[in-house]
C-alpha positions as a Markdown table, in Angstrom:
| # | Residue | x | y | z |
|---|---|---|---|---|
| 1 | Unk | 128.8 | 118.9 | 90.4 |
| 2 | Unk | 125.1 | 118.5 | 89.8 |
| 3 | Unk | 123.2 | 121.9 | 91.3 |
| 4 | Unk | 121.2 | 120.2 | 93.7 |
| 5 | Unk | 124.7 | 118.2 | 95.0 |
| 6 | Unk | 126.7 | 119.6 | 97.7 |
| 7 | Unk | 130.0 | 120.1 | 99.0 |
| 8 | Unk | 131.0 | 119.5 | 102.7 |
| 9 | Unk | 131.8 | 122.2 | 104.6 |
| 10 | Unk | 134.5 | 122.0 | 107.7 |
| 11 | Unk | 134.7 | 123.4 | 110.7 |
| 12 | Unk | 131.0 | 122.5 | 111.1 |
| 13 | Unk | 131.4 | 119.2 | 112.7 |
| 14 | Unk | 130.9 | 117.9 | 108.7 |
| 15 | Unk | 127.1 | 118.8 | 109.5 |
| 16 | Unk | 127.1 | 121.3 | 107.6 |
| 17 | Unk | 127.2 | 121.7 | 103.5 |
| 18 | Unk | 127.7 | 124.6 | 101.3 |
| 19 | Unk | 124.4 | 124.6 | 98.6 |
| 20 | Unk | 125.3 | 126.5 | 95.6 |
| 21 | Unk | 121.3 | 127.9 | 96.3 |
| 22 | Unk | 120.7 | 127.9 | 100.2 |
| 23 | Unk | 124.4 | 128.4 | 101.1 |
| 24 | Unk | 125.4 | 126.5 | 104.7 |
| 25 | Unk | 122.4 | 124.1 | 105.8 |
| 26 | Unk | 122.7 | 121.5 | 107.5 |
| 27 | Unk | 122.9 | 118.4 | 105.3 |
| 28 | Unk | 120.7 | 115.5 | 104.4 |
| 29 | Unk | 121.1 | 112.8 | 102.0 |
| 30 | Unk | 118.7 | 111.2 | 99.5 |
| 31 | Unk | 118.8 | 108.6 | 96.9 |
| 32 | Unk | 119.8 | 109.6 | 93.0 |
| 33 | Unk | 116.1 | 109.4 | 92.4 |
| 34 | Unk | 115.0 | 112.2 | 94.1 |
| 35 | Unk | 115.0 | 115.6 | 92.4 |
| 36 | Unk | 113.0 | 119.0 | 92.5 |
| 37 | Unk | 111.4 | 118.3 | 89.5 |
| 38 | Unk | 109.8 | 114.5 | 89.2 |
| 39 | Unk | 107.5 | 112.7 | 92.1 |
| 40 | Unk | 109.3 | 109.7 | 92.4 |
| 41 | Unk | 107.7 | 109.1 | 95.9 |
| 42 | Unk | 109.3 | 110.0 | 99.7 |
| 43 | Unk | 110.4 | 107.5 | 102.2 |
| 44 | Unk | 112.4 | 108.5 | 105.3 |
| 45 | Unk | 113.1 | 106.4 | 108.4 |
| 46 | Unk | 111.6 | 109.0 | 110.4 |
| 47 | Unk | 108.8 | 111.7 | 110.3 |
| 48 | Unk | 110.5 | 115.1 | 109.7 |
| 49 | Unk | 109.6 | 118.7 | 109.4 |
| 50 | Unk | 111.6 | 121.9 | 108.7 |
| 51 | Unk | 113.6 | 123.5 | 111.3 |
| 52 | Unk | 113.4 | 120.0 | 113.7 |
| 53 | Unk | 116.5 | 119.4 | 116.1 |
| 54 | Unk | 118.2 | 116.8 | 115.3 |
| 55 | Unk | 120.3 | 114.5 | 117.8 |
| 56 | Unk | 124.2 | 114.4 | 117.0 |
| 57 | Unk | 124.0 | 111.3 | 115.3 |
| 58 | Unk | 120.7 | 112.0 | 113.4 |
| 59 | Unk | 120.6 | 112.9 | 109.5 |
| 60 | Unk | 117.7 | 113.9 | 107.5 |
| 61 | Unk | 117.3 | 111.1 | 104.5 |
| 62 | Unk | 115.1 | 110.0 | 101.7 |
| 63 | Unk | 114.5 | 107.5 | 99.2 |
| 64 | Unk | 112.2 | 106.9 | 96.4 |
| 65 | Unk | 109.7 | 104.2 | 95.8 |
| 66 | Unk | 112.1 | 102.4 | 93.5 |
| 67 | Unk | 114.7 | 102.2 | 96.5 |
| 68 | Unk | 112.3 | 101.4 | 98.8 |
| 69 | Unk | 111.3 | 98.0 | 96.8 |
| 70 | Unk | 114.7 | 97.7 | 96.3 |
| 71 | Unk | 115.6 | 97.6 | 99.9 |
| 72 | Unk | 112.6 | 95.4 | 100.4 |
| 73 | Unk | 113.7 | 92.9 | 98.1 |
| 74 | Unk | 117.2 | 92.6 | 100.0 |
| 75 | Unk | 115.8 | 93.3 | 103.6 |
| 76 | Unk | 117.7 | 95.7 | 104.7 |
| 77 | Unk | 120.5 | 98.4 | 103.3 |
| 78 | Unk | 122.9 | 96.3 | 101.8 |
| 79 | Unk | 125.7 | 96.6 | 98.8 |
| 80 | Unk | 122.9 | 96.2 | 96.3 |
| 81 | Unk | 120.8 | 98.4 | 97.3 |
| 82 | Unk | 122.7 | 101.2 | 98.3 |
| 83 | Unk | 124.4 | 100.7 | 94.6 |
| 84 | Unk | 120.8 | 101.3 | 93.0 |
| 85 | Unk | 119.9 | 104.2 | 95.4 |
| 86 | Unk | 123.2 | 105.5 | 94.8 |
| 87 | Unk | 123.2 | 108.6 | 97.8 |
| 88 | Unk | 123.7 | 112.0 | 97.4 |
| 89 | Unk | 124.7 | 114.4 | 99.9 |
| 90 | Unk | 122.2 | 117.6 | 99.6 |
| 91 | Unk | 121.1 | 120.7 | 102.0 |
| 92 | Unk | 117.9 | 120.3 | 104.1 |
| 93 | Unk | 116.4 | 123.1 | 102.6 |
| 94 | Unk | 116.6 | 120.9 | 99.2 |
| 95 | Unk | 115.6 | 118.0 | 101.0 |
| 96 | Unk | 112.1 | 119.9 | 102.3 |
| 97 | Unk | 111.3 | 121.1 | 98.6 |
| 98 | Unk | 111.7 | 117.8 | 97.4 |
| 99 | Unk | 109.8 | 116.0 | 100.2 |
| 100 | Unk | 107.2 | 119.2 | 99.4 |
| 101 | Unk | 107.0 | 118.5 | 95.9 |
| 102 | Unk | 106.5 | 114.5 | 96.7 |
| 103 | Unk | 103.8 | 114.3 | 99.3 |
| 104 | Unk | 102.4 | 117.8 | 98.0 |
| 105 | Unk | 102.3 | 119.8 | 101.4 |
| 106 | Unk | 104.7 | 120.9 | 103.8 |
């Protein structure tokens, strides 16, 4: 497993991952594109910010420009482009550095 990938912690109502460098967060999940090292862009269907509650049904998630035009193309999330975005199940504390590191400010 990649170091920025997680694995899904129980007991936790499955809200929960276990980051190899945050330990439990809660988790969020981004396309393949996104990393802690490359801007690649930062789309999310909603604003966010660290530390924000979230409703039960609420996730924190990301794509890159590339997915976005993807997902443009096909108007909506769809087999194809959910095959080229190819999600990833992080921690939110990875998902702030990388939305940091894309948009350049907290």
């Amino acid at each position: 497993m990649k170091n920025n990938e997680q694995e899904p912690v129980g007991n936790k109502e499955d809200k929960y991952v276990e980051c190899g460098e945050h330990q439990s967060m809660r988790r969020a999940f981004v396309c393949q594109h996104l990393n802690n090292k490359t801007v690649v862009g930062f789309e999310e269907p909603f604003e966010s910010v660290e530390n924000m509650e979230l409703d039960d049904e609420e996730d924190f998630q990301a794509w890159c420009f590339e997915c976005e035009k993807v997902r443009q193309i096909e108007g909506e999330w769809n087999d194809r482009s959910e095959a080229f975005a190819k999600i990833k199940l992080i921690c939110e504390k990875c998902f702030f550095e990388m939305k940091q590191l894309n948009l350049g400010h907290k």
